[in-house]
C-alpha positions, 0 to 999 in steps of 0.5 A: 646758210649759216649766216642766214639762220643767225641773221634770221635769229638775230632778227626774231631775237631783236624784236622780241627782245627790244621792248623789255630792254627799252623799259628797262624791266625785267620782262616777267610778262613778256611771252618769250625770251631767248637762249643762247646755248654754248657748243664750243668754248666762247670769249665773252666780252665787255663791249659788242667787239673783241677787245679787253679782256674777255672772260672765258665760257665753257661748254659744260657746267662745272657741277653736272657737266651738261649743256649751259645756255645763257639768257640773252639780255639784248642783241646788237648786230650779230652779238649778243649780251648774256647774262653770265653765271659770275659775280657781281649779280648783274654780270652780263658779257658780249658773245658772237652768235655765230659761237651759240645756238639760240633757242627761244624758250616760253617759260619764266620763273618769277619769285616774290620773296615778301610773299615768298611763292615762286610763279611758274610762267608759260607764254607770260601766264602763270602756269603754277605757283607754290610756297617757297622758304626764301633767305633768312634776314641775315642772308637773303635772297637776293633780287633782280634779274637771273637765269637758271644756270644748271640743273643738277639732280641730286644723287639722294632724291631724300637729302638736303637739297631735295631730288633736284636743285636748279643753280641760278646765275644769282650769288649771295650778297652776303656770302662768299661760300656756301655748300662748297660752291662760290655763294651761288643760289639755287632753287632746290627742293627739300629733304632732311634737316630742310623739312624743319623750316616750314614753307612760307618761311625765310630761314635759308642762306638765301636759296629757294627751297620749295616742295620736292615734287614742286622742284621735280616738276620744274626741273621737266619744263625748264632749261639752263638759260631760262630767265628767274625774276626776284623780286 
């Protein structure tokens, strides 16, 4: 039976999954994507089989200890490209489906740093859209193609980072470390020093930071492996 459920999975992913991978975009419009979330340690691959050196997944995320689950990106077979949380940005290894569970997810985020707005999407519609503080000239946010990793709420709903700040699998391009993590970049909200840069700006180190509300309200709908568009 278990092999029946990953192969039905396998094939729903497939064919969902195709059409933005054979455009090469990043799918913002796309009505679903899926997630692949951990339930044991896994080996992550570079190619479809095991061989080389796999890079090793854990369960449970190194800041809250809750769930990961990883974009999948294409699927080949009963193997699956994910998108990891390492340097460099586009780092994406090979995992057994047989190790995961796959939940499809029907959110997305998507963020224009010119405009600096973050769009909500549900089902390939815009479901919310608000103003964001965006990376500074000197540290910006990067582009391209991510997912939320974690979503770790803050034990000083007031301070810096707002009640909650969602880590994405995005890393500074400029900066090896930053706020005692390796340069990841996170959508979090505001509270404290944070509040003297205006929304609309671009003044962080290459976080988002939006509306504390706006933060809590996302960290309700999302997921760890929900895919983040920057563009």
């Amino acid at each position: 039976m278990r092999g029946v459920a990953v192969a039905v999975a396998l094939a729903a992913s497939a064919a969902l999954l195709a059409p933005a991978h054979a455009s090469g975009a990043s799918a913002p419009t796309s009505k679903r994507a899926w997630i692949a979330q951990l339930v044991v340690r896994t080996p992550a691959w570079p190619h479809p089989r095991p061989a080389g050196s796999p890079r090793m997944l854990e369960p449970l995320g190194r800041w809250t200890g809750g769930p990961v689950g990883l974009l999948v990106l294409r699927v080949r077979g009963e193997w699956l490209k994910v998108r990891l949380p390492d340097r460099p940005n586009r780092a994406a290894g090979w995992i057994a489906a047989d190790r995961v569970v796959l939940r499809p997810t029907r959110w997305r985020v998507v963020i224009n740093v010119r405009a600096r707005r973050v769009t909500v999407l549900r089902d390939g519609r815009p479901v919310r859209r608000f103003s964001a503080v965006v990376g500074a000239p000197g540290t910006p946010t990067p582009r391209g193609r991510f997912a939320i990793y974690e979503i770790d709420r803050q034990p000083d709903p007031f301070g810096f980072l707002g009640p909650v700040a969602l880590h994405l699998t995005a890393h500074s391009d400029v900066l090896d470390d930053y706020g005692g993590g390796p340069g990841r970049v996170a959508l979090h909200g505001r509270g404290g020093a944070s509040l003297l840069d205006p929304l609309g700006s671009a003044a962080s180190h290459g976080c988002i930071r939006v509306d504390s509300r706006e933060a809590a309200w996302l960290a309700r709908k999302v997921q760890p492996g929900v895919p983040v568009t920057i563009t």
